[in-house]
MOPAC internal coordinates of N, CA, C and O (Angstrom, degrees):
PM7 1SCF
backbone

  N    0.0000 0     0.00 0     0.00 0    0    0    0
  C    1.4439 1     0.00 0     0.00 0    1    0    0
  C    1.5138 1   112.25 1     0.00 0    2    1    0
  O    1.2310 1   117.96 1  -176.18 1    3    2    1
  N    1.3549 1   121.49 1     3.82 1    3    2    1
  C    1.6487 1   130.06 1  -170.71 1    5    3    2
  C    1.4069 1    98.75 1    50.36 1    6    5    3
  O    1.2310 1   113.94 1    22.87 1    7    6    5
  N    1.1902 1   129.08 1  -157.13 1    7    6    5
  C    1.5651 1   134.66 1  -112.27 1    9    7    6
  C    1.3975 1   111.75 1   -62.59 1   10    9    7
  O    1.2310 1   123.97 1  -101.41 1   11   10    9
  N    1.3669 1   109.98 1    78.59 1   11   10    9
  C    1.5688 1   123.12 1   161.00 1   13   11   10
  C    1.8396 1   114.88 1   -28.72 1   14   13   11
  O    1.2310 1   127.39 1   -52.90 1   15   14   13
  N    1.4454 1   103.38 1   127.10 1   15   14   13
  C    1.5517 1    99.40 1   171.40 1   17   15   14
  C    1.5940 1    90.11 1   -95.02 1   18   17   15
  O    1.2310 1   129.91 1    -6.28 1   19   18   17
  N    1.7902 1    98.50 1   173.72 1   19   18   17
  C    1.2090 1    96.28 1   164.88 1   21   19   18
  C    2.0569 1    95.06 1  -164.96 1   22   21   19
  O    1.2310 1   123.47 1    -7.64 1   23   22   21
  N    1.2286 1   110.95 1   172.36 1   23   22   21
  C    1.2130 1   113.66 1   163.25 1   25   23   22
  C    1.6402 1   111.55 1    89.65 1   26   25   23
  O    1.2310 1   118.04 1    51.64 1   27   26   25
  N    1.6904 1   121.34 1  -128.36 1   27   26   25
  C    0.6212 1   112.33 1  -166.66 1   29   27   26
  C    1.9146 1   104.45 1  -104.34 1   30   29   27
  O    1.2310 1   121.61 1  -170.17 1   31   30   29
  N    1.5126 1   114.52 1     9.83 1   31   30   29
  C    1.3984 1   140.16 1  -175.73 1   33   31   30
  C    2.1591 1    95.41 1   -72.80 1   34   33   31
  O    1.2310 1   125.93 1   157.76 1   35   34   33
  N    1.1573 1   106.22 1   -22.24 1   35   34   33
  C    1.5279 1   100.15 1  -168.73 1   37   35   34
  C    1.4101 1   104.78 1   -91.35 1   38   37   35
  O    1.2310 1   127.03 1   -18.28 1   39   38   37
  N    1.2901 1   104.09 1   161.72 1   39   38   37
  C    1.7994 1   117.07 1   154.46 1   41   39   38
  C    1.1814 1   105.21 1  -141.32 1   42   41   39
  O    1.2310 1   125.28 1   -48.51 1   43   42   41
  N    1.2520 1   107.47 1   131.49 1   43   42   41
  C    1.6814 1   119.78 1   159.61 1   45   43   42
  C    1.6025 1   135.06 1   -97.94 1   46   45   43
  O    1.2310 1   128.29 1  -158.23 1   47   46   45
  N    1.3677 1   101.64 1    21.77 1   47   46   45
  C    1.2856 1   117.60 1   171.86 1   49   47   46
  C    1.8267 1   110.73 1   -74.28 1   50   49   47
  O    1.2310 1   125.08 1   -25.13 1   51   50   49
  N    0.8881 1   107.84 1   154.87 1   51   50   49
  C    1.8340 1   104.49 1  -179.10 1   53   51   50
  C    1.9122 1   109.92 1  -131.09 1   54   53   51
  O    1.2310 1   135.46 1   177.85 1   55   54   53
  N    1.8828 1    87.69 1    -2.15 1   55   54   53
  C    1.5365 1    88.44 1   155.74 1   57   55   54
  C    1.6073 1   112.80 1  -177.26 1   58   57   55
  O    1.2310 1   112.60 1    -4.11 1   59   58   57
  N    1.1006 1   131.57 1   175.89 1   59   58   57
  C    1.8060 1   109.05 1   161.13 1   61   59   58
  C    1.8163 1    79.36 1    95.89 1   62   61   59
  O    1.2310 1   108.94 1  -129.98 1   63   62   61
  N    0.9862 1   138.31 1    50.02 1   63   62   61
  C    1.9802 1   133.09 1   176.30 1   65   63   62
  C    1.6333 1    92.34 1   -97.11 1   66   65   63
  O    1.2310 1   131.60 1   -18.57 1   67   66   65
  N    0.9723 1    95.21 1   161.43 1   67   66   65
  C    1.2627 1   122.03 1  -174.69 1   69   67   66
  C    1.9604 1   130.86 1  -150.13 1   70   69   67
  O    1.2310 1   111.23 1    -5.90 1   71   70   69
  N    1.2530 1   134.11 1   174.10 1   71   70   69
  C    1.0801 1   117.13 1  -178.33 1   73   71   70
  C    1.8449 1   113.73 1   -51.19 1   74   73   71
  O    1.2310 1   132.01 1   144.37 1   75   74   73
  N    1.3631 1    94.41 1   -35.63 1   75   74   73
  C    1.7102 1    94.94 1  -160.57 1   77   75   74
  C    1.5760 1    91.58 1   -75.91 1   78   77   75
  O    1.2310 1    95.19 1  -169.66 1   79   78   77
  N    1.1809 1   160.98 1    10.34 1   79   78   77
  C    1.6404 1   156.65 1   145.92 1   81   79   78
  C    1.9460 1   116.41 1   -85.29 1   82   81   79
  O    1.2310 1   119.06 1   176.55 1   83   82   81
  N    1.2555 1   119.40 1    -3.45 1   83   82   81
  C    1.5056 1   142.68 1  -149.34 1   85   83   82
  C    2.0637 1    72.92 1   -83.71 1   86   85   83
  O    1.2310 1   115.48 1   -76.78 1   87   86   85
  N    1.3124 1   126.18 1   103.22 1   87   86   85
  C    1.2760 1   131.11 1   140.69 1   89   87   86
  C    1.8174 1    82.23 1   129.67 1   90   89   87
  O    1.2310 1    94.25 1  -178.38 1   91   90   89
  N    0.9681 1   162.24 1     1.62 1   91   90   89
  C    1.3428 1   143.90 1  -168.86 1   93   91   90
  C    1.6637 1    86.83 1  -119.47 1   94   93   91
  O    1.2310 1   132.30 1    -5.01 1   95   94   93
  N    1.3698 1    93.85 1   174.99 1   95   94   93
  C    2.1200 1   118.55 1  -153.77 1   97   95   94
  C    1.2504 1    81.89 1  -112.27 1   98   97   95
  O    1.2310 1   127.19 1   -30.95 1   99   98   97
  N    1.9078 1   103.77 1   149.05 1   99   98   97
  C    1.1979 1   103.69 1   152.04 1  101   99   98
  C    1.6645 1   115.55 1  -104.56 1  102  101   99
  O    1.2310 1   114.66 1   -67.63 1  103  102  101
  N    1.5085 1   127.72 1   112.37 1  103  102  101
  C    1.3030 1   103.92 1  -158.96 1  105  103  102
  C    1.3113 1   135.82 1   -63.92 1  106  105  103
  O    1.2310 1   121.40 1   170.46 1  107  106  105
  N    1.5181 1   114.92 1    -9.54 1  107  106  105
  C    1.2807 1   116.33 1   178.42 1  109  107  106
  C    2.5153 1   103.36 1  -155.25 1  110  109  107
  O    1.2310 1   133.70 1   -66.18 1  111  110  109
  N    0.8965 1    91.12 1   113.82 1  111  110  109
  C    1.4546 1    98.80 1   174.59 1  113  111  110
  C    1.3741 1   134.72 1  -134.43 1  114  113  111
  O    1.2310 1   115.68 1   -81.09 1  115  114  113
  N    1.9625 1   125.81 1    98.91 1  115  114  113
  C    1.0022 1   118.12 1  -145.05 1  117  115  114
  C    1.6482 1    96.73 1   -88.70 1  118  117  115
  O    1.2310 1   115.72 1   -15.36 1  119  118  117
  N    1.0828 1   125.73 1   164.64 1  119  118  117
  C    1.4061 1   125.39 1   177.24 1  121  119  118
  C    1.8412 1    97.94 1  -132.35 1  122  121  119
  O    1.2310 1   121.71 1    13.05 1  123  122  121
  N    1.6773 1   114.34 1  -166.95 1  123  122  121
  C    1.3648 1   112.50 1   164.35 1  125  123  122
  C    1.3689 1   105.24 1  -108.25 1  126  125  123
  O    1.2310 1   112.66 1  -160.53 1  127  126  125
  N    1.9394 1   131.46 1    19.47 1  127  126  125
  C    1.1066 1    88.61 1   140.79 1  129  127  126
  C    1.5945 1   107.73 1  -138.07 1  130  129  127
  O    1.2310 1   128.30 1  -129.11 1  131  130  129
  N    1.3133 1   101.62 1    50.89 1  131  130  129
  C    1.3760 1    99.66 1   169.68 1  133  131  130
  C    1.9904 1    98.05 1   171.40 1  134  133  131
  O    1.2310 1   136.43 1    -6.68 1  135  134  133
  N    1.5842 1    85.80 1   173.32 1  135  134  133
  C    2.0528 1    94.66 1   170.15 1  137  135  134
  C    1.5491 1    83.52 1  -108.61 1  138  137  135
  O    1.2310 1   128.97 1   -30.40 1  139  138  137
  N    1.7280 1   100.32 1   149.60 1  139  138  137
  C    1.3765 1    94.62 1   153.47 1  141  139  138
  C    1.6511 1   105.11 1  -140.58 1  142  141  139
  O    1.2310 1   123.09 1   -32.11 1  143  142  141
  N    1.1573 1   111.68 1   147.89 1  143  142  141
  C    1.3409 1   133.78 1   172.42 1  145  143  142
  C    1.5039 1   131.85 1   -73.41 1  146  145  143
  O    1.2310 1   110.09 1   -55.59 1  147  146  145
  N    1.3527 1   136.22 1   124.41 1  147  146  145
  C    1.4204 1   126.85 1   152.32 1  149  147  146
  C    1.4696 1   100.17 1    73.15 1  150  149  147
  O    1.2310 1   115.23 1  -162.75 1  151  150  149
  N    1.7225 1   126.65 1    17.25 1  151  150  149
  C    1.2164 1   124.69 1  -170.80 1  153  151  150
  C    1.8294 1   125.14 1   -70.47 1  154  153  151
  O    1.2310 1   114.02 1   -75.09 1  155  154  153
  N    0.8397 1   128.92 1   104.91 1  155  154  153
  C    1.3935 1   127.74 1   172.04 1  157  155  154
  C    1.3308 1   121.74 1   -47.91 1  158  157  155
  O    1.2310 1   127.38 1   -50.63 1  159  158  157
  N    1.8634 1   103.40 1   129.37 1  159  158  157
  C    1.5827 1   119.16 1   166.67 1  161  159  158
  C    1.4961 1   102.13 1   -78.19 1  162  161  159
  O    1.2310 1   129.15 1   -49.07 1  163  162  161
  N    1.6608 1    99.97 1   130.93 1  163  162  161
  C    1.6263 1    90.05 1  -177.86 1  165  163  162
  C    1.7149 1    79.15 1  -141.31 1  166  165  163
  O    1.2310 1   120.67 1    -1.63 1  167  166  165
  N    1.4736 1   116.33 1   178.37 1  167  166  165
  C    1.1961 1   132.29 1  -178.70 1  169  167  166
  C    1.5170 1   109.98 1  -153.09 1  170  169  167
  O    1.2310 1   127.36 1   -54.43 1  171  170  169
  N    1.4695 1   103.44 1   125.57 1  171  170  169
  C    1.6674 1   123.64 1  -175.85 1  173  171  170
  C    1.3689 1   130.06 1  -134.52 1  174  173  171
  O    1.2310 1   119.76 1   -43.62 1  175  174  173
  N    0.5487 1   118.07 1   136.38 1  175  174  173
  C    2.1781 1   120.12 1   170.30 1  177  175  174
  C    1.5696 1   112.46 1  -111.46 1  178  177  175
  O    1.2310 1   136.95 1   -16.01 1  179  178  177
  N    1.4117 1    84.78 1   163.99 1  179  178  177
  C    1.1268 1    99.27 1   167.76 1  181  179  178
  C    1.6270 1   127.71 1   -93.71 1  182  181  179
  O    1.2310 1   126.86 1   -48.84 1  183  182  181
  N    1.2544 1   104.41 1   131.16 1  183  182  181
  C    1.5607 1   103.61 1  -161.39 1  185  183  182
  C    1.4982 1   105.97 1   -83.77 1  186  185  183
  O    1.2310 1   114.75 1  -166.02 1  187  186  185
  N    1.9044 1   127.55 1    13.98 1  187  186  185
  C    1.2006 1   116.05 1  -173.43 1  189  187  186
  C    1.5860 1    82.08 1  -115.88 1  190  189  187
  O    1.2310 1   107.55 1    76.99 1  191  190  189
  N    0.9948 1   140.83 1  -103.01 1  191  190  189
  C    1.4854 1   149.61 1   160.69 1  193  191  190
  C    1.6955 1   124.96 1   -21.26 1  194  193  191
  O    1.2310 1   122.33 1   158.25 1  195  194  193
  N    1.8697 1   113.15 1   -21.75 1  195  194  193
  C    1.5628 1    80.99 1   166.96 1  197  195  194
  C    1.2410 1   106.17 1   102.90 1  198  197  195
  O    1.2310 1   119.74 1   141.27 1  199  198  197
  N    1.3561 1   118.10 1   -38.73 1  199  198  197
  C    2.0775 1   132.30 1  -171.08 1  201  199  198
  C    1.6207 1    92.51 1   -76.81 1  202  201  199
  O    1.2310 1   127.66 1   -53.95 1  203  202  201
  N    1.7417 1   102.86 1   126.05 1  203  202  201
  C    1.1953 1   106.42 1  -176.15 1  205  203  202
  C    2.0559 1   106.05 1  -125.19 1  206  205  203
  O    1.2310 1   122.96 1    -9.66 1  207  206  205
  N    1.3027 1   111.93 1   170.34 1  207  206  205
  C    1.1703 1    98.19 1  -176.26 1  209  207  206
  C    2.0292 1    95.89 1  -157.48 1  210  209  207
  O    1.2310 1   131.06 1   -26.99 1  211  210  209
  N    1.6633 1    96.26 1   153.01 1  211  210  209
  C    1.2019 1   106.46 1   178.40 1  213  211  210
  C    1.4385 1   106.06 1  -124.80 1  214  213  211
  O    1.2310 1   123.52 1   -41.95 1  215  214  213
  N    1.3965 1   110.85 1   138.05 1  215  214  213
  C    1.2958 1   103.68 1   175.84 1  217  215  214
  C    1.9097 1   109.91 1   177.25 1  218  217  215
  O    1.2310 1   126.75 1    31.41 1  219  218  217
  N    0.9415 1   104.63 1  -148.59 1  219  218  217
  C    1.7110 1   116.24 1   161.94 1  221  219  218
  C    1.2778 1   113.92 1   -73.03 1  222  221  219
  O    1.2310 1   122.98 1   -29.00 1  223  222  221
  N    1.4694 1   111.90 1   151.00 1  223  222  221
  C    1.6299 1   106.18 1  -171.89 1  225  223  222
  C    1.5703 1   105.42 1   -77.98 1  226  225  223
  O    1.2310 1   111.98 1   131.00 1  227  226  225
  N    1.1657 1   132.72 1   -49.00 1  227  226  225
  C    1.0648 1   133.46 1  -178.19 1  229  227  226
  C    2.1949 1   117.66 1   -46.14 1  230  229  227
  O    1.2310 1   140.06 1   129.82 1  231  230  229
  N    1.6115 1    78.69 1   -50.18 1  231  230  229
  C    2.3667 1    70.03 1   158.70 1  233  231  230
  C    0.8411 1   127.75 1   -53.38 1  234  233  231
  O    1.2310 1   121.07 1   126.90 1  235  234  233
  N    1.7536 1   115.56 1   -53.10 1  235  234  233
  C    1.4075 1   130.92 1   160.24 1  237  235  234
  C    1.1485 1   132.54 1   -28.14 1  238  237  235
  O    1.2310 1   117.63 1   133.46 1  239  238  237
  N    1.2879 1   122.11 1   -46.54 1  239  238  237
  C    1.8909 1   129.71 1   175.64 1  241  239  238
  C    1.8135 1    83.32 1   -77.03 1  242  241  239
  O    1.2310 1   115.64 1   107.26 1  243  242  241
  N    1.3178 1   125.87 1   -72.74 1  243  242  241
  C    1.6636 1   111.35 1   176.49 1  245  243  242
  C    1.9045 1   122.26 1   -20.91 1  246  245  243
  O    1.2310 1   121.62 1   139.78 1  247  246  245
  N    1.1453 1   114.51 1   -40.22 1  247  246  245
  C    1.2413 1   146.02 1  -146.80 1  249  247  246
  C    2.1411 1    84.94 1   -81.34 1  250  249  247
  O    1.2310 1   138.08 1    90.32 1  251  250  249
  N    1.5818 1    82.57 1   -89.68 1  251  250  249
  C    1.4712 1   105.25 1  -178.24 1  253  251  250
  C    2.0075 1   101.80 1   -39.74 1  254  253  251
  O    1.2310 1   124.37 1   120.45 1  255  254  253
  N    1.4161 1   109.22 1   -59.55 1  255  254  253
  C    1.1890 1   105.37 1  -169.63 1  257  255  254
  C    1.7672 1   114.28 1   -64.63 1  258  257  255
  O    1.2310 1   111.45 1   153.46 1  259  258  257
  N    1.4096 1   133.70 1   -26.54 1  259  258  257
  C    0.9460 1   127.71 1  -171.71 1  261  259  258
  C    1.4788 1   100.30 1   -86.05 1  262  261  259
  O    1.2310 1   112.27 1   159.05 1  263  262  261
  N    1.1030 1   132.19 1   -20.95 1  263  262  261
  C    1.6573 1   139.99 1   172.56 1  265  263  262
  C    1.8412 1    99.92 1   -52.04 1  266  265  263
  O    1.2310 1   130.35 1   108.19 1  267  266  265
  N    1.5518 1    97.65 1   -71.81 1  267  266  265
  C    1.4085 1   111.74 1   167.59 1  269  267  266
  C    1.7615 1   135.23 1   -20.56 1  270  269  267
  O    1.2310 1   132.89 1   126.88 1  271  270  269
  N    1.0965 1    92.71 1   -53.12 1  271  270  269
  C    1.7068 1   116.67 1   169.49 1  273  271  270
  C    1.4690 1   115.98 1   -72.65 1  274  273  271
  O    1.2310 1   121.82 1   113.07 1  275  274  273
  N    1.2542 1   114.13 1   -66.93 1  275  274  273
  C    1.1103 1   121.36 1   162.79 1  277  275  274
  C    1.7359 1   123.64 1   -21.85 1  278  277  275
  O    1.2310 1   126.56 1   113.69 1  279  278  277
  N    1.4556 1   104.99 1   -66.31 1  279  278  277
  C    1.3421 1   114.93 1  -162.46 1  281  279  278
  C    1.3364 1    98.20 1   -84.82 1  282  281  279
  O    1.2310 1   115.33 1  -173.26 1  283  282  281
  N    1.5540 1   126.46 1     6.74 1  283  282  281
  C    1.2460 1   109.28 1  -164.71 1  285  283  282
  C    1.6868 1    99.66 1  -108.39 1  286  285  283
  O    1.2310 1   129.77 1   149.96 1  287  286  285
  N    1.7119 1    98.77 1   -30.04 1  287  286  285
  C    1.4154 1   107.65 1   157.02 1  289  287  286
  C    1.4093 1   117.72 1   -45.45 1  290  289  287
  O    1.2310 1   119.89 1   124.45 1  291  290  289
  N    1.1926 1   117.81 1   -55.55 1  291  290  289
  C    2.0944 1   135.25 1  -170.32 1  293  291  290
  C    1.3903 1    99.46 1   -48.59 1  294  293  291
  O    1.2310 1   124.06 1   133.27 1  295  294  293
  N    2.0490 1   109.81 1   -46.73 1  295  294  293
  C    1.4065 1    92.38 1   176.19 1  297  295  294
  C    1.5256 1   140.50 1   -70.23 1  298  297  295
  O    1.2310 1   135.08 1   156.94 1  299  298  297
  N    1.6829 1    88.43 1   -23.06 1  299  298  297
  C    1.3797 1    99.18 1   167.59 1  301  299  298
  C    1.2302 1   136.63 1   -37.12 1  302  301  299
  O    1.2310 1   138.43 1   114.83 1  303  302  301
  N    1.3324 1    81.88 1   -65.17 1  303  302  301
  C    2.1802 1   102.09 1   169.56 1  305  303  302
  C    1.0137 1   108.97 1   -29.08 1  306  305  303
  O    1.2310 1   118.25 1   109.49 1  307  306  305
  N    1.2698 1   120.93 1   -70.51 1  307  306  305
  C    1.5500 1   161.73 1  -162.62 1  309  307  306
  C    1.7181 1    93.56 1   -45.13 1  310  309  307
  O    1.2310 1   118.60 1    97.16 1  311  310  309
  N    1.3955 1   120.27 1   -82.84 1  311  310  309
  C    1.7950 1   124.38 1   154.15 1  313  311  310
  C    1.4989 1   130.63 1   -27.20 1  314  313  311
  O    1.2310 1   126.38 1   158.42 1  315  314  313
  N    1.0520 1   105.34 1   -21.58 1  315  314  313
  C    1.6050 1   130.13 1   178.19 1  317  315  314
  C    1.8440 1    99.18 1    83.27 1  318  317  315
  O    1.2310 1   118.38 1  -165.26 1  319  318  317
  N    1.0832 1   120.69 1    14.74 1  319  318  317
  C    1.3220 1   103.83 1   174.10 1  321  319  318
  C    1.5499 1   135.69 1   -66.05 1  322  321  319
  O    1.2310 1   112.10 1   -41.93 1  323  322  321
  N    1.1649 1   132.51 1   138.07 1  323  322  321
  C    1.3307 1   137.45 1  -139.14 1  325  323  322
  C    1.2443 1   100.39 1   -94.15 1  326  325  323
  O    1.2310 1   122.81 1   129.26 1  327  326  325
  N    1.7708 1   112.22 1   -50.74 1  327  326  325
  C    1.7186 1   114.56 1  -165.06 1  329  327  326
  C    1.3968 1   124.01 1   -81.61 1  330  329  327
  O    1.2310 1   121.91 1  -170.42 1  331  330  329
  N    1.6388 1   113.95 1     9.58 1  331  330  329
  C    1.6589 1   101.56 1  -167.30 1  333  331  330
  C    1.5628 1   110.30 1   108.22 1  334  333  331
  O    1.2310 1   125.90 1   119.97 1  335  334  333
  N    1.1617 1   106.27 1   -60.03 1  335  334  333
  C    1.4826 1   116.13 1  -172.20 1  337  335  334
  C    1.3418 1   111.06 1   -62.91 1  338  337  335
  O    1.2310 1   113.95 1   -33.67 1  339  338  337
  N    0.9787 1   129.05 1   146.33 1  339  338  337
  C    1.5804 1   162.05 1    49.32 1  341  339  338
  C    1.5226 1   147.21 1    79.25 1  342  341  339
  O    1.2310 1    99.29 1   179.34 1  343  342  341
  N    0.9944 1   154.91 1    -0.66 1  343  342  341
  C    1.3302 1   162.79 1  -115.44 1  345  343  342
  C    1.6827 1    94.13 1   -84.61 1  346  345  343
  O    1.2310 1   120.10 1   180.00 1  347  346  345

């Protein structure tokens, strides 16, 4: 797969991460809808609410993006808009 991690760069956890895993790979993690490789522990919040999360990058963009939607709906309400949307 080229650029082998090794050392203290890995985690072998497959869930349960925490600050002390926040920059090391997981080298191999199968999910149901995919394997993923060489994946990075990263850690993010949300910059409207504050709710933060550690984990795989790929939850993370899930993470960040469902925050996104969410709050964008809340403002809606908030505007009185009816359909969901957004401005």
């Amino acid at each position: 797969m080229g650029n082998e991690i090794q050392g203290e760069d890995i985690c072998e956890k497959q869930e349960g991460w925490d600050a002390s895993d926040v920059g090391k790979r997981i080298p191999k993690r199968v999910t149901s809808q995919g394997t993923y490789f060489n994946e990075m522990i990263v850690e993010v919040f949300c910059q409207m609410c504050g709710a933060s999360f550690i984990g795989p990058t790929r939850e993370a963009g899930g993470f960040l993006g469902g925050h996104e939607c969410m709050h964008a709906w809340e403002i809606s309400q908030i505007i009185g808009r009816e359909d969901g949307l957004h401005e």
